[in-house]
N, C-alpha and C positions, 0 to 999 in steps of 0.2 A: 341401975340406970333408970331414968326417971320413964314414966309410958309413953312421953309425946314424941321422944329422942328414938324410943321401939319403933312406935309406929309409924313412922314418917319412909324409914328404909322399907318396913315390909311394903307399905303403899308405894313407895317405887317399885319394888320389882315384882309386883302384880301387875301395874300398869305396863312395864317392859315387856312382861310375859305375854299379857293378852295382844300387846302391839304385835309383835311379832306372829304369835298362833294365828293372829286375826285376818293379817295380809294389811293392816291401816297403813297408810303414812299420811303425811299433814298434805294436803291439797295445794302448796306450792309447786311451779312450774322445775324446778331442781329435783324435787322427789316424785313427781311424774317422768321425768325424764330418768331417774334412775331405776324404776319400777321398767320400764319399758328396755332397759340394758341388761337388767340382775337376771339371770336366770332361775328356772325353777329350781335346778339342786344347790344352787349359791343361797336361796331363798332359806330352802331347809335347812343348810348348813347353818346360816345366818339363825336360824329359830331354836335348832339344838342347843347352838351358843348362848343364844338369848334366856330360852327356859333353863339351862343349868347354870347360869349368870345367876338367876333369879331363885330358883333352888336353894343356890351355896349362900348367897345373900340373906337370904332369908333363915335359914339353917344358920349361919354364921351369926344373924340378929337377934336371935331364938337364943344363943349358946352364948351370946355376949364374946365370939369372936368373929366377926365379921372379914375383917382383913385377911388372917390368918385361911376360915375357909373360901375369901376367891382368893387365894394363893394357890392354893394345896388343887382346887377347882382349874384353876388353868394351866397349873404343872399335868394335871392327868389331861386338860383335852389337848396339850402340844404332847405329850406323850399317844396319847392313842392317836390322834393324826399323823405321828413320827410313825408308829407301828403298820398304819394303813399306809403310809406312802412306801415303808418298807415290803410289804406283801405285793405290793404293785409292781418294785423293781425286780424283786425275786421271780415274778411272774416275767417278766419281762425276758431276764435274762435265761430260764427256761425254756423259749421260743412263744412264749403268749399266745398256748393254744386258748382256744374259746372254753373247751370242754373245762379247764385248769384255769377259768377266771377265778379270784379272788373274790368274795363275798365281799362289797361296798356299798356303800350307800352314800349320798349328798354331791360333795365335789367330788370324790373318788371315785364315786360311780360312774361321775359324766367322764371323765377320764378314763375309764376302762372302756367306756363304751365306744367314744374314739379312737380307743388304739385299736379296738376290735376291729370296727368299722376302717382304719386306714390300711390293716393290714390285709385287711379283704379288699380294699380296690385296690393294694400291694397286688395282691395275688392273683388280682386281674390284670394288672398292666402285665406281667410277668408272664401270664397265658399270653397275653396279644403280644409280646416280644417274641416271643417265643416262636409264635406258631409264623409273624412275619421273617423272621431268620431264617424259618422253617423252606419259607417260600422264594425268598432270595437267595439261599442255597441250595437250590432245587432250579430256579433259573440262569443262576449261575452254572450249575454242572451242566444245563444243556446247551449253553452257548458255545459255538466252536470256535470261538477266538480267545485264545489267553489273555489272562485280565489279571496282575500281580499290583501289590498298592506297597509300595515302599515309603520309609521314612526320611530324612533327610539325612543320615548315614548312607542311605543304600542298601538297609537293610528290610526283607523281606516281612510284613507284618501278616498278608492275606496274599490266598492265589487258590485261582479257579483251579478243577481238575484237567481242563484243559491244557492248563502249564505245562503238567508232568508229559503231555504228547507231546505238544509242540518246541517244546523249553527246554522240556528233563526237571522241572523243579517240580519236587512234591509240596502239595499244599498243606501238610503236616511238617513232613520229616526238615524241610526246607526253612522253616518258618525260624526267624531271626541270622540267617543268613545273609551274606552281603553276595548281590545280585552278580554282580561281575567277579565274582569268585566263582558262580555255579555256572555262569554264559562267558565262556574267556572269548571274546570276539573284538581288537581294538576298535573299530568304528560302534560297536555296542555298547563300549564301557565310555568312550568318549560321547557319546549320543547320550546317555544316561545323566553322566557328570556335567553337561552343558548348564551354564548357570542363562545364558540368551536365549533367544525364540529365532534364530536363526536355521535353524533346521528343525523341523517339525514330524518327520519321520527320518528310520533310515531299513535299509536294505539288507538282513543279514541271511545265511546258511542256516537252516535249522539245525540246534546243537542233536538232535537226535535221529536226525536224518538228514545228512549233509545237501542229497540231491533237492531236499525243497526249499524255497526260498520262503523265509517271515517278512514281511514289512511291520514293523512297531513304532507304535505311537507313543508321544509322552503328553498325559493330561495331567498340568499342575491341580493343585486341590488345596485345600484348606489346611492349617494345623501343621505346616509345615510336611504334608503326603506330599505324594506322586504315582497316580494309575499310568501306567503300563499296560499295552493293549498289541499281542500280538494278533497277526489272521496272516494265515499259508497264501500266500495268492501266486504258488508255483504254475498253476495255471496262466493266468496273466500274465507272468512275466515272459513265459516261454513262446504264448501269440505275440507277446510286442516284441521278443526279439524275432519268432519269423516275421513280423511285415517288417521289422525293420533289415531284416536280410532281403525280402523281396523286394524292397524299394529300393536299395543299394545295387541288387542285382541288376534292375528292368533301366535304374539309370545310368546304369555302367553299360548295358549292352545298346540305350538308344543312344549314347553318345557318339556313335560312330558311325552307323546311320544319317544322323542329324549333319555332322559334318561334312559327309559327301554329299546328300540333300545342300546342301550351302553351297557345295563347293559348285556345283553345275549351277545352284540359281546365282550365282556371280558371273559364270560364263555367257548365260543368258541375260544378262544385265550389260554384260560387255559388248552383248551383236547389236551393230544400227538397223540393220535389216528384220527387226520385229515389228511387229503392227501396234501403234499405239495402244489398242484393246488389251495387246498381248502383252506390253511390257508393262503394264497397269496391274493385269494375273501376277505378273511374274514380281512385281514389289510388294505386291498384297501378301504373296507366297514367302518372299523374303522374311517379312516382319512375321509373322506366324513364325517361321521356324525359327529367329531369333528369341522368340518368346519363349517356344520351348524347351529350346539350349537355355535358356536362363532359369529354365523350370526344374530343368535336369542339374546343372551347375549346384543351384541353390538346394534340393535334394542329395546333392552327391556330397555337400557342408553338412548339409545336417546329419545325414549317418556317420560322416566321419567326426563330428563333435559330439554324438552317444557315444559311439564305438570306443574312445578314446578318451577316459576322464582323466582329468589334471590334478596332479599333486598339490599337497599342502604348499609346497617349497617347490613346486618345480614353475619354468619359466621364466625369461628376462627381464632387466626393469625395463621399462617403457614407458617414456616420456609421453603422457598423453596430452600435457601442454602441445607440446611443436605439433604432435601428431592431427592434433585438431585444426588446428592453424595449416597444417599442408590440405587437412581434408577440405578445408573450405576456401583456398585459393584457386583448386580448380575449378569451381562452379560454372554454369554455362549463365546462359542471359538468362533465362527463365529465374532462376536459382536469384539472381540480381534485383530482378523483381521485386524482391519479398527484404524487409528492413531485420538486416540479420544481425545481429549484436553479441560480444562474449563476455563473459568474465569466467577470468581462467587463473587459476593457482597454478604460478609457473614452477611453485618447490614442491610440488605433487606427484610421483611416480607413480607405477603399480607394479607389479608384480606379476607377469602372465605372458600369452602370447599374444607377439604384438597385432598380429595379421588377425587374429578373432578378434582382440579390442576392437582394431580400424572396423573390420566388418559393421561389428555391433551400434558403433558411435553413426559410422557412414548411412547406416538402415535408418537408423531412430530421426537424422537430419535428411535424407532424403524422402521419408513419409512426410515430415511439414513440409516440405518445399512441394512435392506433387498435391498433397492434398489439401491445401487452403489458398487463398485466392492470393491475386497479385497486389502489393502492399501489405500484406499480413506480419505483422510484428511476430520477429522466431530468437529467441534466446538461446545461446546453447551457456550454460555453466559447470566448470569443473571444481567441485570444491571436497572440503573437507566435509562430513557430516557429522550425526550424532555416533557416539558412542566408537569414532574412529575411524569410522567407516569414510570413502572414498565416492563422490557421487555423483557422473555424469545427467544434467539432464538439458531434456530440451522442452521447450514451453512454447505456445502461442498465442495468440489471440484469436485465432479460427472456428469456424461455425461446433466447433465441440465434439462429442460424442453422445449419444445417449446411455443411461446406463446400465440400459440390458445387453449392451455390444462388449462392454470394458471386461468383461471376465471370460471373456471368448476369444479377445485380439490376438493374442498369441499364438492359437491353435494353426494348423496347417491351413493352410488353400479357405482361413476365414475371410470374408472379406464384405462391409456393410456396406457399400455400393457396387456391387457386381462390377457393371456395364461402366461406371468411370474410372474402377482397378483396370479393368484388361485397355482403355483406351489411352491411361498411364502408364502403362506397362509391366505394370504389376504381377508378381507369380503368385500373390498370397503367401509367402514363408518368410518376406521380412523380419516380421516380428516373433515367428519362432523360431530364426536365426537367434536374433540376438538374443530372447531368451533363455536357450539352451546355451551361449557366448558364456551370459553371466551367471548362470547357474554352475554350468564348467567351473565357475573360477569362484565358485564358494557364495555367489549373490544372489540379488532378485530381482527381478523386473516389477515394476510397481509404475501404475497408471491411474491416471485421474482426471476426470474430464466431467464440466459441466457445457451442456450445448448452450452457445448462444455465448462464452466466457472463454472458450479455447479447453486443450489439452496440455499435460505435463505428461511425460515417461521417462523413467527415472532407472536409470542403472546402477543400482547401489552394490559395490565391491566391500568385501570384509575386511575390517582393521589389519585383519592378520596380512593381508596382501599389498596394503599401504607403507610407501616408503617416501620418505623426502630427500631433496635431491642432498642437506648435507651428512645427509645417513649412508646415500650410495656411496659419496665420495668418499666418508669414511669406510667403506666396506672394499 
């Protein structure tokens, strides 16, 4: 081979070798930008490559086989690279202790170095799980209310220690069980199963102590769960049935009192021979104790609608069409006053009793007639609602409510103008009448009021108790 044909390659890869060993590259803005991405062990690598590129070349130009030694030269460095990514994975799959790193250098080393480094803030995140587990099952076992997280089978995934007192389910032994296999209670297994938001707790016997009562909540959740949240409130329930025994009692025994108090201020209302002063007492005295008979009345409903809950199926149909229509023929003048307007779905039944509906419908239309002025626009409508449901309301245009009163109106003897309730006549249990009315019958009272825009109250009855008139006459 002639000497200019020699020297040409060895002077290539001197120049190769020294580029590389040296760190040069040409001063355009592409090889400064790749200088600034290449890392140091890509560098090295990059240089080993280069210097045995340049090695085998020149060996190979020396021997008059050039081609032959970078053949044979980059079969050993895919080989020895194949060998080191081998000793990586074996390290690997031995659990990648540190002490058991793999001697590397260049790219493999940065690779070791990372798996090192990721499996150590592995083993940090794993301590900080751990020890927060640690700590939410440690506040978990002290809270006293049962807390089970089911899937959308109904089957048991998690549950406090609490469970096992209150429940009977162990929070081991119990685990992938279906809940209403371990709690056989129908209103439990139906409360569980509910696909609506129509009941939001319920009332059961504790399975491990029949004399306590649980109230359980259902919290939907993410990922297709469901927490479950019992708490014992045997206490509670046992004060609200005494006062509801003492209230039942104190108006059952002033009823008859009150009557003979009546019956003599009638006498005295019937003599001419009183003193005007006198007969002025004696009417003042009348309406007082008519207030109270209607205090007592409206008290002696409402123990008998706790006392006494109503069946899924039980009760009459009830045309609440006509029913509405008789309630507002009697109206007095007052009542006339007021621009009263219906629309009414005459093929709308219910399902219940008829004398609590009237109640309910007759309270919710006699609060807008007393309490908003004369000309005040009052709507009553009965119609179908969402999801099937059946829904008497009434609306007005009246000076409103504010909205720190709306989650209190139903409560007993509430009432946000004192002094113009009692000069209406008001006992304050209207509206926990009717709310207990439609609670009885599976619903909810739902209220809305902006002041200065009027009020809505809204008695909305469950599908399940919705009937149309050509459904009865088939039945």
């Amino acid at each position: 081979m002639p000497i200019r044909q020699k020297i040409l390659p060895i002077f290539f890869a001197l120049c190769t070798l020294y580029c590389f060993r040296s760190g040069y590259h040409p001063p355009d803005q592409d090889a400064i930008h790749t200088q600034m991405i290449i890392s140091a062990n890509l560098k090295k690598e990059l240089g080993w490559f280069a210097f045995g590129t340049a090695v085998a070349l020149l060996l190979g130009v020396l021997l008059s086989w050039p081609a032959t030694a970078l053949t044979l030269f980059m079969a050993g460095y895919v080989g020895w690279m194949l060998y080191r990514f081998e000793t990586i994975v074996h390290w690997l799959r031995n659990g990648a202790k540190a002490e058991r790193a793999p001697f590397s250098n260049g790219l493999t080393d940065e690779m070791v170095e990372l798996i090192h480094r990721e499996k150590k803030y592995s083993r940090k995140q794993k301590s900080r799980y751990r020890r927060s587990l640690a700590q939410f099952n440690n506040l978990a076992a002290s809270l006293p209310d049962a807390i089970i997280v089911l899937d959308d089978l109904g089957e048991i995934r998690w549950a406090n220690p609490a469970a096992l007192k209150l429940l009977n389910i162990h929070p081991e032994k119990d685990l992938g069980q279906r809940i209403d296999n371990l709690v056989r209670n129908p209103d439990f297994s139906q409360f569980v199963h509910q696909t609506n938001k129509e009941k939001q707790e319920v009332e059961i016997p504790a399975p491990a102590a029949p004399e306590s009562i649980l109230v359980v909540r259902k919290v939907p959740s993410d990922k297709h769960m469901t927490v479950l949240i019992a708490a014992d409130v045997t206490q509670g329930v046992r004060l609200r049935e005494m006062r509801k025994a003492f209230v039942a009692d104190v108006s059952h025994e002033l009823r008859t009192p009150l009557t003979v108090i009546q019956g003599y201020l009638e006498i005295l209302q019937d003599n001419p021979s009183l003193e005007p002063s006198v007969v002025n007492a004696v009417n003042e005295v009348n309406t007082q104790s008519d207030r109270m008979r209607g205090i007592v009345e409206d008290l002696l409903e409402l123990s008998k609608l706790e006392a006494n809950p109503l069946g899924e199926t039980e009760g009459n149909t009830v045309n609440v069409a006509d029913m509405i229509r008789a309630m507002i023929a009697p109206l007095n003048q007052e009542a006339l006053k007021h621009d009263i307007r219906c629309s009414i779905d005459d093929s709308l039944t219910l399902l219940g009793s008829e004398n609590e509906i009237y109640s309910a419908c007759s309270n919710l239309l006699n609060n807008a007639i007393k309490y908003t002025e004369t000309g005040t626009r009052i709507r009553l409508k009965w119609q179908l609602g969402s999801a099937g449901t059946a829904v008497f309301e009434v609306a007005d245009n009246g000076p409103g409510i504010e909205a720190r009163h709306l989650s209190r109106l139903s409560e007993r003897f509430y009432r946000i103008d004192t002094a113009r309730s009692r000069e209406q006549g008001g006992t304050g249990l209207g509206l926990a009448i009717v709310k207990h009315v439609v609670q009885r019958h599976g619903g909810s009272l739902q209220i809305d009021s902006t002041p200065g825009s009027g009020s809505q109250f809204r008695a909305v009855f469950p599908a399940s108790r919705v009937q149309r008139m050509q459904q009865v006459a088939n039945n």
